[in-house]
Z-matrix of the N, CA and C atoms (Angstrom, degrees):
N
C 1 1.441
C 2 1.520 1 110.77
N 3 0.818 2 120.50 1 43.00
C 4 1.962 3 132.93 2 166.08
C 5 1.359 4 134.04 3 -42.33
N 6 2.282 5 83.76 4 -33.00
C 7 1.887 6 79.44 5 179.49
C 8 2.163 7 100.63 6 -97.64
N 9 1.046 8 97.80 7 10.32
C 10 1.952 9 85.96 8 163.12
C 11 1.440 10 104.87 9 -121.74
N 12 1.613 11 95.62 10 142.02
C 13 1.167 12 112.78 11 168.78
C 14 1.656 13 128.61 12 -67.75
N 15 1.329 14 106.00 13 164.78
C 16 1.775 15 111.39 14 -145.53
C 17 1.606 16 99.55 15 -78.53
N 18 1.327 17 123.84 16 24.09
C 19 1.419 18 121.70 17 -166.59
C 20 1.927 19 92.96 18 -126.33
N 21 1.602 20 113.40 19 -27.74
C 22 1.360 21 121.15 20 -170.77
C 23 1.465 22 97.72 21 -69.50
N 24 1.558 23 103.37 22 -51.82
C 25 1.807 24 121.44 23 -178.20
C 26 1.449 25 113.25 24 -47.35
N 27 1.805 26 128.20 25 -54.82
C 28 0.537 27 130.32 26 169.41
C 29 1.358 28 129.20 27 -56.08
N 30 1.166 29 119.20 28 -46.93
C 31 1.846 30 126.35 29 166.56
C 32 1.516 31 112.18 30 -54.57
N 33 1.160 32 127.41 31 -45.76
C 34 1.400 33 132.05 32 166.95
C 35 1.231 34 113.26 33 -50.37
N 36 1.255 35 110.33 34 -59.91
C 37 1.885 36 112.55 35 -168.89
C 38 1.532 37 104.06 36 -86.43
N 39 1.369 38 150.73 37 -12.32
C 40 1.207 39 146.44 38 156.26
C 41 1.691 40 126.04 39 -103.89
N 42 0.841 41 122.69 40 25.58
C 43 1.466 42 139.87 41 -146.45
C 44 1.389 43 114.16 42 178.35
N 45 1.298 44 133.66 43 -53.97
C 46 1.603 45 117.24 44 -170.34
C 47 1.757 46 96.26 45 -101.24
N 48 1.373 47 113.48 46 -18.76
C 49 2.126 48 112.24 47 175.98
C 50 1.546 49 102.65 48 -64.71
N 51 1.275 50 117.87 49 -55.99
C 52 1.404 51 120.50 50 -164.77
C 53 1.177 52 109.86 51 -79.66
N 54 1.636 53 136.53 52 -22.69
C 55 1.584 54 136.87 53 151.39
C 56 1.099 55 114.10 54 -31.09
N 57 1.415 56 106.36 55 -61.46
C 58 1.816 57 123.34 56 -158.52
C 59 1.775 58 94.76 57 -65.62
N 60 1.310 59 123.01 58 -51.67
C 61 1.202 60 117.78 59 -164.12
C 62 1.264 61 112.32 60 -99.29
N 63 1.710 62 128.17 61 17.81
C 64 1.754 63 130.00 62 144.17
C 65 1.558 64 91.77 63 -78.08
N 66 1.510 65 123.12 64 -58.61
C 67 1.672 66 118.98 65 -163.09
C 68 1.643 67 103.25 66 -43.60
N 69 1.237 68 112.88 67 -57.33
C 70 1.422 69 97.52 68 169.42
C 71 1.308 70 161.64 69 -55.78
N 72 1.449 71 95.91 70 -39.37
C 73 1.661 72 125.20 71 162.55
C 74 1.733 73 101.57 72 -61.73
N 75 1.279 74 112.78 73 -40.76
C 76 1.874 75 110.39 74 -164.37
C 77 1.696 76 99.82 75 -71.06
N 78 1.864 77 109.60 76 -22.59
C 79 1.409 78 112.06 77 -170.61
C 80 1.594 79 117.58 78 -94.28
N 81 1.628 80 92.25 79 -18.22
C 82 1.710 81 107.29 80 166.65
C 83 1.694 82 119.03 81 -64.19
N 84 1.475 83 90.80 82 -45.12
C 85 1.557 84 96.12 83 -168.47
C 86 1.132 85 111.15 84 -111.61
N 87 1.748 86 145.01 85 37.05
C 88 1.117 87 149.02 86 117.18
C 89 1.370 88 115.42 87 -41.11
N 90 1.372 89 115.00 88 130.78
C 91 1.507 90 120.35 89 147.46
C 92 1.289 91 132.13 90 -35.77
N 93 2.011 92 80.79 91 -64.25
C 94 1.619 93 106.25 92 172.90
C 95 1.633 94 114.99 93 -107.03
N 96 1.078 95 111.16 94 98.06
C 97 1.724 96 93.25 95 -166.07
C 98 1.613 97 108.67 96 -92.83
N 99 1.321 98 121.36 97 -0.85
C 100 1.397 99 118.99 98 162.57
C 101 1.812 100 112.31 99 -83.99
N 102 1.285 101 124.90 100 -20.65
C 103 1.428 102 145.65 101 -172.26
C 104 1.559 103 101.78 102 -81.71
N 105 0.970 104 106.68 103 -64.13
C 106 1.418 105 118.48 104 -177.69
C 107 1.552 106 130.79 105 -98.81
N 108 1.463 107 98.64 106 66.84
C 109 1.783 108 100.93 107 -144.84
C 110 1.602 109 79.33 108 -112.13
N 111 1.370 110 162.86 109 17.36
C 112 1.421 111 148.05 110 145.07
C 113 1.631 112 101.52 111 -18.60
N 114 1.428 113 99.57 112 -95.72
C 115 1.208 114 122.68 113 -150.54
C 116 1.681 115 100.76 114 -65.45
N 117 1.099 116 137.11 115 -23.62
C 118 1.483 117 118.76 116 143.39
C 119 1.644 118 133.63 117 -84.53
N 120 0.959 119 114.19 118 -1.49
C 121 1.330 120 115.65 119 174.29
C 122 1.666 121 115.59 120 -77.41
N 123 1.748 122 99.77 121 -43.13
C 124 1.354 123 129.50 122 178.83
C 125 1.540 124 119.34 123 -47.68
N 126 1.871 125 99.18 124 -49.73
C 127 1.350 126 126.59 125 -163.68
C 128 1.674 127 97.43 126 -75.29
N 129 1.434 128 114.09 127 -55.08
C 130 1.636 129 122.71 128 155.53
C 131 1.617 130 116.57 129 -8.58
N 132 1.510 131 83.91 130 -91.05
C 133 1.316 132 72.87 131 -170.81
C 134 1.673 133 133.85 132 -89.04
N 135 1.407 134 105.73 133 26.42
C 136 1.249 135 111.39 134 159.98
C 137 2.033 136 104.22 135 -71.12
N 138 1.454 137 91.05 136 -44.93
C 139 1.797 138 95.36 137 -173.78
C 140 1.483 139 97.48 138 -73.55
N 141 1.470 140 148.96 139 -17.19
C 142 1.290 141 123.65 140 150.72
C 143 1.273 142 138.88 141 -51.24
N 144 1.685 143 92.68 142 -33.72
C 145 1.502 144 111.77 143 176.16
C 146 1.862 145 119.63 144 -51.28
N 147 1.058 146 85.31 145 -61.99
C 148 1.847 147 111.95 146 165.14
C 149 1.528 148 101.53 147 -36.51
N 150 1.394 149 108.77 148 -52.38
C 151 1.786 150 102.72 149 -162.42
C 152 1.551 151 97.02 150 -93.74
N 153 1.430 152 126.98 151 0.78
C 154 1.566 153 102.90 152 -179.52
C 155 1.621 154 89.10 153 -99.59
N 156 1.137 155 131.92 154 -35.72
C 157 1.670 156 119.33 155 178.96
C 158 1.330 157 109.11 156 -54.67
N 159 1.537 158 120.87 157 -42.73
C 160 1.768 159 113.88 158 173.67
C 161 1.380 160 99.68 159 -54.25
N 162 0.920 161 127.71 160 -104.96
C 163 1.917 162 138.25 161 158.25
C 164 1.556 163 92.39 162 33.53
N 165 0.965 164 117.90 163 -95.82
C 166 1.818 165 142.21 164 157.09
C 167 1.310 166 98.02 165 6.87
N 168 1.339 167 117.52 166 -104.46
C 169 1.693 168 136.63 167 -178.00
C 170 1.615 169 104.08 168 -48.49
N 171 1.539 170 127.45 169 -18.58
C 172 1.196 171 99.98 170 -164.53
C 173 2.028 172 88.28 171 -112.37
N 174 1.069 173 120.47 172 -5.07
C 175 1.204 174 128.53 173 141.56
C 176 1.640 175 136.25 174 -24.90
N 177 1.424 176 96.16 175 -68.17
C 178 1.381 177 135.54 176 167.90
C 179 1.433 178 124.08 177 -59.86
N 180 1.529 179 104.76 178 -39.68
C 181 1.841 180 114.20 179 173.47
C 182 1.169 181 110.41 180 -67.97
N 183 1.695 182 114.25 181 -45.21
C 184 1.885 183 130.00 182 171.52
C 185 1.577 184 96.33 183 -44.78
N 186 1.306 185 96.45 184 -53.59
C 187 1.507 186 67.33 185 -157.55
C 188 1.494 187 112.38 186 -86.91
N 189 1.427 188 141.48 187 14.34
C 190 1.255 189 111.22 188 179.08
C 191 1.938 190 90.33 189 -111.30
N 192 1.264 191 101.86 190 3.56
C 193 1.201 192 112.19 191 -179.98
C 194 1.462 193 135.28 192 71.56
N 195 1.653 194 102.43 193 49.75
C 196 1.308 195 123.77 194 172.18
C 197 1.388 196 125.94 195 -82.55
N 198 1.660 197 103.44 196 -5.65
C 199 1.592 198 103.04 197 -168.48
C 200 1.337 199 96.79 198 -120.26
């Protein structure tokens, strides 16, 4: 991962891993998981967040043509 910087890496791998896998766990262990969708909806799109900054930088490598 060369073309993102060491702050993108870090937010992804400490921040957008453990999002993705509360959003799930909060949607596993709801009763109601359409009722009670905060705390996975929330957790979501923190882990979208994560994948649109990769998206972003790896965007950017295409095009100057690093990848």
């Amino acid at each position: 991962m060369k073309f993102m910087p060491i702050w993108a890496q870090r937010y992804m791998s400490f921040v957008g891993g453990p999002a993705f896998v509360i959003s799930i766990a909060s949607f596993m262990l709801s009763k109601d998981p359409f009722a009670d969708s905060t705390l996975t909806v929330s957790a979501f799109m923190v882990f979208a967040s994560a994948c649109a900054i990769r998206a972003y930088f790896m965007l950017h490598a295409m095009g100057r043509g690093e990848l």
